[in-house]
C-alpha positions as CSV (number, residue, x, y, z in Angstrom):
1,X,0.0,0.0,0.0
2,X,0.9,3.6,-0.9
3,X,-0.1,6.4,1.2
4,X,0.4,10.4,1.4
5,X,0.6,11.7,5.3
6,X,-0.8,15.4,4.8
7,X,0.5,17.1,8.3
8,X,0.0,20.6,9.5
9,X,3.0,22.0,12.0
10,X,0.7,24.2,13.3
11,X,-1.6,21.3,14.5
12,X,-2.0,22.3,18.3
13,X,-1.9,18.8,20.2
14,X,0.7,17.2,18.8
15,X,4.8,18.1,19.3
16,X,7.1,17.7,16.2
17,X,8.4,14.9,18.5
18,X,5.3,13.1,18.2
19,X,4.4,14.2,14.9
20,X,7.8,12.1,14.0
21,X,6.5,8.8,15.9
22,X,3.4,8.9,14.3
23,X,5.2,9.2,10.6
24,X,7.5,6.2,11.8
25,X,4.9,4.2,12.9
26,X,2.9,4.7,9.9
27,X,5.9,4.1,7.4
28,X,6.7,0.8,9.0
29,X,3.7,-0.6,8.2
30,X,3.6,1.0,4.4
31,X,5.3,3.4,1.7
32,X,4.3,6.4,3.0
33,X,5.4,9.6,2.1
34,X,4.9,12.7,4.3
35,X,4.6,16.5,3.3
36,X,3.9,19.4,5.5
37,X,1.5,21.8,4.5
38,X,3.0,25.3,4.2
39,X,0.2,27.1,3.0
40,X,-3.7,28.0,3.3
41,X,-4.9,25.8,1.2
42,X,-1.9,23.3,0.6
43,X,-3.4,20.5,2.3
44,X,-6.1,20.6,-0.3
45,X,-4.1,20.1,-3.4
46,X,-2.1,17.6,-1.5
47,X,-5.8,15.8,-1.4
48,X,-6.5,16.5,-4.9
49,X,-3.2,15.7,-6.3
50,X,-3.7,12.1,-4.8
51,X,-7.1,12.0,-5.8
52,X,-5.6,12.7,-9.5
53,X,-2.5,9.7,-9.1
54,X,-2.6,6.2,-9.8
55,X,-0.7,5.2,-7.5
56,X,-1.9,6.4,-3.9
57,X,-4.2,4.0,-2.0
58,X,-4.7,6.3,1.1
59,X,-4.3,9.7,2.2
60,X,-3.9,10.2,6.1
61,X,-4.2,13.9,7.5
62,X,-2.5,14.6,10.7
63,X,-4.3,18.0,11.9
64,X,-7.6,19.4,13.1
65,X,-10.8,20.0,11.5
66,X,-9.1,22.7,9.2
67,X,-6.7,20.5,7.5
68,X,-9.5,17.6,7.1
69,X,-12.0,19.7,5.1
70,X,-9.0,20.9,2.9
71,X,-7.7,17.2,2.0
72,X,-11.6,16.1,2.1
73,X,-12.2,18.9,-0.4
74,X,-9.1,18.1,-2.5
75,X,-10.2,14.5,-2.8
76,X,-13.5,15.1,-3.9
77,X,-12.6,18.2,-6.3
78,X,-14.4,15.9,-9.1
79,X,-16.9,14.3,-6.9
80,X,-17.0,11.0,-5.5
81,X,-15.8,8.0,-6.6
82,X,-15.0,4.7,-5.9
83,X,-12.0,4.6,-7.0
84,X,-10.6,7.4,-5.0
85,X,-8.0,7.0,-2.4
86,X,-8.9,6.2,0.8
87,X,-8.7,8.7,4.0
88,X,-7.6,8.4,7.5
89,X,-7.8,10.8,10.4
90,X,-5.3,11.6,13.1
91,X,-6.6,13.9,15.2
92,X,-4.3,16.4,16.2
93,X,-6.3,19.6,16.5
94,X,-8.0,21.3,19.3
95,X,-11.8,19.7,18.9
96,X,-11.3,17.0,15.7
97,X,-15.3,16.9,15.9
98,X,-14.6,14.5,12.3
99,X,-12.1,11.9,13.9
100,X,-13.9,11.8,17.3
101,X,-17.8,11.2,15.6
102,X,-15.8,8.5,13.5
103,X,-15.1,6.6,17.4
104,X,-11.1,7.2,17.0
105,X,-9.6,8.4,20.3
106,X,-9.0,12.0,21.1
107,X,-5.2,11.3,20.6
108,X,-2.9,10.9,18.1
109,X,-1.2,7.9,18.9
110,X,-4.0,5.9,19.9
111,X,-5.7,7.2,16.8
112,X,-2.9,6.0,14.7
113,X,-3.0,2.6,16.1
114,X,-6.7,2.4,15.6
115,X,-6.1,3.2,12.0
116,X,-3.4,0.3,11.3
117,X,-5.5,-2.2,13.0
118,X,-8.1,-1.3,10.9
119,X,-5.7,-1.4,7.9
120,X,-4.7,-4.9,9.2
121,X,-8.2,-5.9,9.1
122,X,-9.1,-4.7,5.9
123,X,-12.2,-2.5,8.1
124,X,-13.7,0.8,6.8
125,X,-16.8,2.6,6.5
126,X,-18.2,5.1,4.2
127,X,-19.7,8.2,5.3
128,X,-22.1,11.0,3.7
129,X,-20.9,14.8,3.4
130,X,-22.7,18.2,3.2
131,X,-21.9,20.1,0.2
132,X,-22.6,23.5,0.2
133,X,-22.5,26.1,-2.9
134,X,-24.1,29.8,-4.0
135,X,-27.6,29.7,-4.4
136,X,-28.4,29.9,-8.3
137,X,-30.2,33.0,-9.2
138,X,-28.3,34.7,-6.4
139,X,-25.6,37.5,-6.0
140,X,-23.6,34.4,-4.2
141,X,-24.4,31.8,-6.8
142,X,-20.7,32.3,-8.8
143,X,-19.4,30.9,-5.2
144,X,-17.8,28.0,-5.6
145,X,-19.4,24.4,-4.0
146,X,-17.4,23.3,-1.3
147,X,-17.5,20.0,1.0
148,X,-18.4,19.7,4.8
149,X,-17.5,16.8,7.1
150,X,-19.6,17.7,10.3
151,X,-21.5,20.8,10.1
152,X,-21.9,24.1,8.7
153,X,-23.9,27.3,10.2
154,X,-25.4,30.6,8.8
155,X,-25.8,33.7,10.7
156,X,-25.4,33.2,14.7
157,X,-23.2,30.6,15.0
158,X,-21.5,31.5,12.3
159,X,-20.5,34.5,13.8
160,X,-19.1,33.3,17.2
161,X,-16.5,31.1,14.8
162,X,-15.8,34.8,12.8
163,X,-15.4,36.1,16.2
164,X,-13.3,33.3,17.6
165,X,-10.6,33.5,14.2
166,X,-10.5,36.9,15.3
167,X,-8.8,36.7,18.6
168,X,-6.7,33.6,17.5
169,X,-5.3,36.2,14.4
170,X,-4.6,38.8,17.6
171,X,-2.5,35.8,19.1
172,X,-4.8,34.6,21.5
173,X,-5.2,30.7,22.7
174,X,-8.3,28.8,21.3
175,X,-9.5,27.7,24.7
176,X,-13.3,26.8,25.4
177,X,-13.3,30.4,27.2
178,X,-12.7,32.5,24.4
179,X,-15.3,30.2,22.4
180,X,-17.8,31.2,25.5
181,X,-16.6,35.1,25.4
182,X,-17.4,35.3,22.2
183,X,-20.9,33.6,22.3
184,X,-21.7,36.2,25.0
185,X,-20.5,39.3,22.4
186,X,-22.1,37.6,19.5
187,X,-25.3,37.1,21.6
188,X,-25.4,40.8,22.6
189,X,-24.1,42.5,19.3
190,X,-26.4,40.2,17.3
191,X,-28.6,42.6,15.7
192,X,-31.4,40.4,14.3
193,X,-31.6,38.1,17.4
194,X,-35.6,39.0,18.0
195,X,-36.5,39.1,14.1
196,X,-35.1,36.1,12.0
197,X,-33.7,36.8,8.4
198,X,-33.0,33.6,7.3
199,X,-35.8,31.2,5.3
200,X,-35.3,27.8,4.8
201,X,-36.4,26.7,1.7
202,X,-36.9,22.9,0.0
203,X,-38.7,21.3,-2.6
204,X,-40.7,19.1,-0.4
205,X,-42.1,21.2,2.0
206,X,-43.4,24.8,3.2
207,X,-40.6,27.5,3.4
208,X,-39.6,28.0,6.7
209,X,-39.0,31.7,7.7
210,X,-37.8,33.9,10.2
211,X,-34.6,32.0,11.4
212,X,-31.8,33.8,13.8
213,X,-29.9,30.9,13.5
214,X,-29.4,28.0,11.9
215,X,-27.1,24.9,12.5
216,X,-26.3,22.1,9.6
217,X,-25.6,18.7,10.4
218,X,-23.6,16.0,9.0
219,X,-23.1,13.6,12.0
220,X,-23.7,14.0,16.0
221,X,-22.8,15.3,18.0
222,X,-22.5,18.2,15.9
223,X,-19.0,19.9,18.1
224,X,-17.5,19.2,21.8
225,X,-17.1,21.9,24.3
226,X,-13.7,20.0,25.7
227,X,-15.0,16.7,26.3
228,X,-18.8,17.5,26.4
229,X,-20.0,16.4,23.2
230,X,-23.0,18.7,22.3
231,X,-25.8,17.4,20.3
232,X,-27.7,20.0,18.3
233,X,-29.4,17.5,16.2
234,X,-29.2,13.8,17.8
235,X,-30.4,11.7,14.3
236,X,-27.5,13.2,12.6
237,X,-25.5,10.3,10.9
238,X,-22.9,9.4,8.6
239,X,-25.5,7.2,6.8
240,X,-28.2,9.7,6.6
241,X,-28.1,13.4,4.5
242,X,-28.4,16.5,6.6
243,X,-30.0,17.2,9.6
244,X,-30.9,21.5,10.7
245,X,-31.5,22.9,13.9
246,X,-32.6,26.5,13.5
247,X,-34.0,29.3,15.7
248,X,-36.8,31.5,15.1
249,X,-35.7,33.8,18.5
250,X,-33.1,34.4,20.8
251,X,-34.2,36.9,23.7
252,X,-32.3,36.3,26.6
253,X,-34.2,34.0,28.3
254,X,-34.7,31.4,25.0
255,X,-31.2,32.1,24.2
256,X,-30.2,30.5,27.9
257,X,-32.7,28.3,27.7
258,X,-31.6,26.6,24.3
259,X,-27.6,27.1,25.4
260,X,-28.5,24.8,28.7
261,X,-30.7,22.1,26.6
262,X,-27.4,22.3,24.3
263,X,-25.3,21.2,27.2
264,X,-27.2,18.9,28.3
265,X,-28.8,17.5,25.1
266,X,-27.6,13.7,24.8
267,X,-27.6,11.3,21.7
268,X,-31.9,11.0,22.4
269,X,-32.5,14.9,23.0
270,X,-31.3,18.1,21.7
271,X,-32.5,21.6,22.2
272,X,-36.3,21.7,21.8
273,X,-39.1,24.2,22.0
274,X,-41.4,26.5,20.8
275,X,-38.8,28.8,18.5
276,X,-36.6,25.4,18.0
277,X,-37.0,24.0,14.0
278,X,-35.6,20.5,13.8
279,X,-35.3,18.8,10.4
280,X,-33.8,15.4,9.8
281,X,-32.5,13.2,6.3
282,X,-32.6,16.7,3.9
283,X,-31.3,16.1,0.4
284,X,-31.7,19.7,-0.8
285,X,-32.8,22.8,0.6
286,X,-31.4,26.3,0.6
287,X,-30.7,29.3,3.1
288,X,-31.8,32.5,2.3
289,X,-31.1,35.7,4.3
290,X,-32.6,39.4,3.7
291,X,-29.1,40.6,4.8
292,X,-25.8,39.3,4.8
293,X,-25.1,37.0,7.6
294,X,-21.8,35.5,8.3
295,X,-21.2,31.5,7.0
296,X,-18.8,28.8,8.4
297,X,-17.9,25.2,7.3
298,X,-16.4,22.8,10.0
299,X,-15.6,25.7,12.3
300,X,-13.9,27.6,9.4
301,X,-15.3,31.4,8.8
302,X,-15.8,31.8,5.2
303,X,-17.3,35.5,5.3
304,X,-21.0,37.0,4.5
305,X,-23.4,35.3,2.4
306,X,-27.3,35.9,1.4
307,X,-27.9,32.3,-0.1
308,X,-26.5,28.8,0.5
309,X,-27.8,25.8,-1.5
310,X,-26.8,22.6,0.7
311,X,-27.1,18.9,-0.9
312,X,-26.4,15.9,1.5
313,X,-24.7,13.3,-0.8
314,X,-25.0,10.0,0.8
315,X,-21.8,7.5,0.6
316,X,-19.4,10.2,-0.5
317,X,-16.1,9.0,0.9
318,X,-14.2,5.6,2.3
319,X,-12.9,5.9,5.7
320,X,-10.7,4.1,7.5
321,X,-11.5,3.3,10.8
């Protein structure tokens, strides 16, 4: 077997010491070659240069969330196919939501031994992705589609990542603290919080108006606050399309209400309520705002948008796990 390690130095769990066990480990058991990313976006034309080869049976990213969508999105720059390169996660970010919804261990090492006993044992599984792209008929619809592995969000949440990339640009730690600092000053600097801009529309049902904010799943739980796993919509699978949880208000109480069912919700209960919209197994549908709101993909800001078309593809990509 021939494999491509993609690794990101900036990865903020793992030391270069590790980072250099890992690559042995992996190299004993095949020809592996390994290439550190040196720009945004390298990791995913490292993903689609394998995708594009002959000769590359698996591609292994060692990194966070980040550096999985790039290679995911590099992989799949033609769409899937099954006879794509594999992929393999070691986690070595600060929340690897992808890796740890997969079942592999919150660590590198243990991940990586996961991975070649799996190898060993011939095991895998293949998951569905969100793909999102500008709306046709929109000012956004020359935006380019792009895949998701875990979730993406439009307006509020969206915002609190924007808000997050931020302070981490000013030098500051990504600690669950600063993630909670910033839901406080997106909650109060939120200027549509009472009157929802966002409508949900699909070809299957009523539209569904007046959103604040709204949450696209891949999987559940949707993120971890350290090792709380939160789920904002608990039928959310790799073997289903794509699950929304969306908000039709956030006053102060609702907004505290929904943020404690949040932390609490389990695998059979997520937040719930009168302004809570939960949808489950959508193929198509769109997002469409009044205003610009901001947009992120598996926690990574991608600016303001009016309209996002979002397709879950079902069986888009071989795992290894």
């Amino acid at each position: 077997m021939r494999a491509l390690l993609v690794v990101n130095p900036a990865a903020t769990t793992t030391s270069a010491r590790t980072r250099d066990v890992l690559i042995h480990a992996l190299a004993s058991e095949m020809k592996l070659e390994a290439v550190t990313t040196e720009y945004r976006g390298h990791a995913k034309d490292l993903g689609r240069r394998a995708a594009e080869s002959n000769d590359i049976d698996l591609v292994v990213a060692l990194g966070g969330d980040g550096t999985v969508n790039e290679v995911v999105n590099g992989l799949l720059h033609n769409g899937p196919s099954p006879e794509l390169p594999e992929f393999a996660v070691v986690p070595g970010g600060s929340t690897n939501v992808f890796a740890r919804a997969l079942g592999l261990p919150n660590d590198a090492v243990e991940s990586t031994g996961v991975i070649l006993d799996a190898l060993r044992e011939n095991r895998s599984r293949t998951v569905s992705l969100g793909l999102a792209a500008g709306a046709p008929g929109t000012v956004d619809e020359g935006v380019p589609e792009r895949w998701f592995t875990f979730c993406a969000g439009f307006g509020f949440d969206a915002g609190v990542v924007g808000r997050v990339e931020q302070q981490r640009e000013r030098g500051k730690r990504s600690t669950h603290s600063l993630y909670l600092r910033q839901v406080a000053r997106q909650f109060f600097g939120e200027p549509h919080r009472r009157h929802g801009q966002i409508t949900l529309e699909r070809p299957d049902g009523e539209p569904v108006e007046n959103l604040v904010l709204s949450i696209v799943c891949n999987t559940s739980p949707y993120t971890y606050l350290g090792n709380r796993p939160l789920y904002a919509s608990p039928e959310a699978s790799f073997e289903a399309a794509l699950d929304v949880l969306a908000l039709t208000k956030m006053t102060a109480p609702s907004a505290t209400r929904y943020a404690t069912q949040l932390l609490t919700s389990s695998p059979d209960r997520g937040p719930h309520g009168k302004h809570a919209v939960s949808l489950h197994d959508l193929t198509d549908f769109t997002l469409h705002s009044k205003a610009p709101l901001p947009f992120q993909m598996d926690g990574d800001h991608l600016g303001l948008r009016t309209s996002v078309a979002f397709t879950g593809v079902r069986r888009a990509l071989r795992v290894i796990v």
